[in-house]
N, C-alpha and C positions, 0 to 999 in steps of 0.2 A: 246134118248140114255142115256144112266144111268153108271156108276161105282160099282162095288161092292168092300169094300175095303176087300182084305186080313191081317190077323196076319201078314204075310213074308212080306207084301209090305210095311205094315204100320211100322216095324221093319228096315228094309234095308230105309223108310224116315229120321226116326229118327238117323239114325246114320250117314245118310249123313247128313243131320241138323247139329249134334253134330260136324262132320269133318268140316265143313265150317265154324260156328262160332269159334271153336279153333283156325284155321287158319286166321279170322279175330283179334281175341283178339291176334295173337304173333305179329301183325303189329307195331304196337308199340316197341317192344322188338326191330323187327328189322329194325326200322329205327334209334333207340336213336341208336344202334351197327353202322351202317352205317355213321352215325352224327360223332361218335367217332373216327372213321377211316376216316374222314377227305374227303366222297363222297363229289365232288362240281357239282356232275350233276343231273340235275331237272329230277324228275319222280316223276310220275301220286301220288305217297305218299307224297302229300305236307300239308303242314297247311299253312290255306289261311287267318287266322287271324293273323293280326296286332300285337298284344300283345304275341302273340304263345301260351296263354291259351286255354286248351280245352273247348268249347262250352258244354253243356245239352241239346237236344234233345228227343225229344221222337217218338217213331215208332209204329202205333196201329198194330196188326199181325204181330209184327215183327219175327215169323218163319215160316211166309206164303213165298211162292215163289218170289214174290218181294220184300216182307218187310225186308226179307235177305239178298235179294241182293240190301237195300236201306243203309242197315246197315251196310254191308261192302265198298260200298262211303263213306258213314258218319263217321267210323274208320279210314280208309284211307286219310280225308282230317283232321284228327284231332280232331274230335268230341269224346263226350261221350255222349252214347248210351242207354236211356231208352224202354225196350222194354216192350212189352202190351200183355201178354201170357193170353191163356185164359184155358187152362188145366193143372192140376197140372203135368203132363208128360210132358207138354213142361215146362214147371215150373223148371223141374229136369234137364233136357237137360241143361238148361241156366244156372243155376246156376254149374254145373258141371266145365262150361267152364269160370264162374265167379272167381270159382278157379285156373284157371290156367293163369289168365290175371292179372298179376301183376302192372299195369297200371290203374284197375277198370275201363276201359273205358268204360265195358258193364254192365248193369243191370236190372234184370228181373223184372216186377211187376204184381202179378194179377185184372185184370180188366174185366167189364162188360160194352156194353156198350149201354146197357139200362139204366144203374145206375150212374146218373152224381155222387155221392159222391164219387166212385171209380176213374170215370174218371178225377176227380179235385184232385183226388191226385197224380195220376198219372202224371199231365202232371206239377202238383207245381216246381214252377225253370226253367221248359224249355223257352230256348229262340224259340224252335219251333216245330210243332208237324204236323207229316210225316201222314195223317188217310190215311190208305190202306184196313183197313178191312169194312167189307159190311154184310147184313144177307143176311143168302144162302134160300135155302128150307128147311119151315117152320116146315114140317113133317117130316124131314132127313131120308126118305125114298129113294128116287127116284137117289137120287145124284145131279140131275136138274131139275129148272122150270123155269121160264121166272121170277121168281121173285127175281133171284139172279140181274140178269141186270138190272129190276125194283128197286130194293134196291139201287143199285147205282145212279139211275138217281135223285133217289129223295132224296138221302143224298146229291149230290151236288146242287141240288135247294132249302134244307133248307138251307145248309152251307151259300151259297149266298144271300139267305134272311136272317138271322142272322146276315153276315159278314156289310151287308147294314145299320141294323139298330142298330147296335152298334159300325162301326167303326172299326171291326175286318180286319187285312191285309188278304188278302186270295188271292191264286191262285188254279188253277185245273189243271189237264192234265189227257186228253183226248188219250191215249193210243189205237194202231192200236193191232189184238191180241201179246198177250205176248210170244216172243217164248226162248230157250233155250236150256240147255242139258238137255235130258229127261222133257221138260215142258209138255207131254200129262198126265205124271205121278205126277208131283209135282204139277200142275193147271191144274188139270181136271174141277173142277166146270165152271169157268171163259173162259178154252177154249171154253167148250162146247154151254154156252151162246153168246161167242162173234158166232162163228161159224153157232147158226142158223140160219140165214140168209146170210149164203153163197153164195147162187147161185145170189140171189138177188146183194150180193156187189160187185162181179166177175163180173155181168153182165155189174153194172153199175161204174165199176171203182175205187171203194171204199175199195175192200177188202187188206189189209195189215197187215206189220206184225214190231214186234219191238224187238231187242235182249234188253232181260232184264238187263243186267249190262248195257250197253247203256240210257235207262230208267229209270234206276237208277241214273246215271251220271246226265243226264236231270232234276230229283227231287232235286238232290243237288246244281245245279246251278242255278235254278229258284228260292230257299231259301234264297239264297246268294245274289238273284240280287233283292227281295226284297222291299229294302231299297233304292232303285234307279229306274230298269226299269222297271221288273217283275210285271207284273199285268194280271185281267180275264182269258182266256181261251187257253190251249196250246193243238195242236195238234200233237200226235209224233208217229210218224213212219220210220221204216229203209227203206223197202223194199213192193214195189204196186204189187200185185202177177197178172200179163198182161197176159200173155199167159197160151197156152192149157200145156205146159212141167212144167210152176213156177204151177201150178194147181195141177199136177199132184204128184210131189215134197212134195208140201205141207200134200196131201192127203198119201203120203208113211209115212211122220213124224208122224203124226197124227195116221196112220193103219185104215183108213177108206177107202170107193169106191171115186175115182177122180168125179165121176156125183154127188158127194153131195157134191161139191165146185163151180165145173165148170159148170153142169147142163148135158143134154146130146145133146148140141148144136152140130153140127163140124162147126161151122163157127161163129164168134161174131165179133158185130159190134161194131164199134167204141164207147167207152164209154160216156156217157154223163155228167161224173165229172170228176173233178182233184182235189186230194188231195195237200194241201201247207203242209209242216212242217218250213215253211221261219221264220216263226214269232219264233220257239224255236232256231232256229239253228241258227238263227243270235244271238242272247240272249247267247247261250253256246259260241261259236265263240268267241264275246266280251269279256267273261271272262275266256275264255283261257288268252286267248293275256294277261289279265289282270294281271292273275297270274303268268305265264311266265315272264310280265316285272318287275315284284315284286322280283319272284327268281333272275334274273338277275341284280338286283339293290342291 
């Protein structure tokens, strides 16, 4: 199964692109407004640092489908914003919206990252850096191959040999597919590789799903804990897609046949795993509370 992109599609991305970080960069404007008017009630726009200095960060794809929605946490809890474009179109996009953030919280850089000189400068001053991007298919023909998932596995097994032998903090999370508004259109590469083996995770109780700002939320408080509890491997997911209807559901979002998720079983038996997400949702959990008793104090 392949994508072919259109002019109109790839036009109608980029401007939704452009609408959402705009609307991230005025968060700032309208919280100092809020501050000034005297709000004493805690919402999700907090800064979670001590000193109320904004942090540096960095985000690799950050106008991929997630890295955007990693970047709009990362605004929202206070941060500034380095983001890791790799085309000068996204290039323009950002810095459009550079201009209209009067706060500087976002800023665009080009990078490669095949090229560590790029990537070392890019990530110069970050106290921490968000990697979301992957290499896709090699001949960017097809729109998929199995080597876009491949890419993934084996950039978190250098990360982790690396992180080992130098001492580097590192954590990973292990994301169920990624879903959203219009996610078949904004992550088609990544849907389509988690997905092919469908029937297979359906069968065996594995297959699931994760709302991206929720995932995003998850990346921000696993950075933050860090320094404390956060460590190895996290698995996160919202929703275990059980039945022939969540199958079927899926398969509508998607606009594919429901038998290429569910199979063409009518009867399944009881599954032979269970997915936990205990280990990240207690980790976010605690730092809720954390921050909540912080506002409150």
């Amino acid at each position: 199964m392949g994508f072919i992109e259109s002019e109109e599609r790839r036009f109608t991305e980029m401007e939704e692109l452009k609408r959402l970080l705009v609307a991230c960069a005025g968060l700032g404007r309208r919280k100092d407004q809020e501050d000034f008017q005297g709000s004493r009630f805690p919402s999700e726009d907090f800064d979670v640092e001590d000193d109320g200095a904004q942090k540096l960060v960095c985000v690799t794809s950050g106008v991929s489908f997630l890295g955007l929605a990693i970047v709009n946490r990362l605004l929202r809890r206070g941060y500034s914003v380095r983001i890791i474009v790799h085309t000068e179109e996204e290039m323009e996009k950002v810095r459009e919206v550079e201009g209209t953030n009067s706060n500087n919280s976002i800023k665009a850089v080009m990078a490669k990252l095949t090229q560590i000189e790029s990537l070392l400068e890019a990530f110069e001053g970050c106290r921490g850096v968000f990697h979301t991007a992957s290499f896709t298919d090699p001949a960017g023909l097809s729109g998929y191959s199995l080597w876009y998932a491949l890419g993934k596995l084996r950039a978190e097994r250098a990360a982790w040999r690396i992180a080992k032998e130098t001492g580097l903090k590192l954590v990973t999370i292990c994301p169920a597919l990624i879903t959203g508004p219009h996610f078949i259109h904004s992550n088609p590469t990544a849907t389509i590789a988690y997905l092919k083996g469908a029937e297979e995770m359906f069968r065996d109780g594995v297959l699931a799903t994760a709302d991206v700002m929720k995932l995003a939320e998850a990346h921000a408080c696993l950075m933050e804990a860090m320094d404390k509890t956060a460590f190895g491997r996290y698995i996160y997911f919202d929703n275990v897609i059980k039945t022939q209807d969540e199958a079927e559901e899926l398969a509508t979002m998607i606009g594919m046949p429901a038998s290429k998720i569910s199979g063409n079983v009518s009867m399944k038996s009881p599954a032979p795993f269970e997915l936990s997400n205990k280990k990240i949702l207690t980790l976010m959990s605690t730092a809720l509370h954390s921050c909540y008793k912080k506002i409150r104090n």
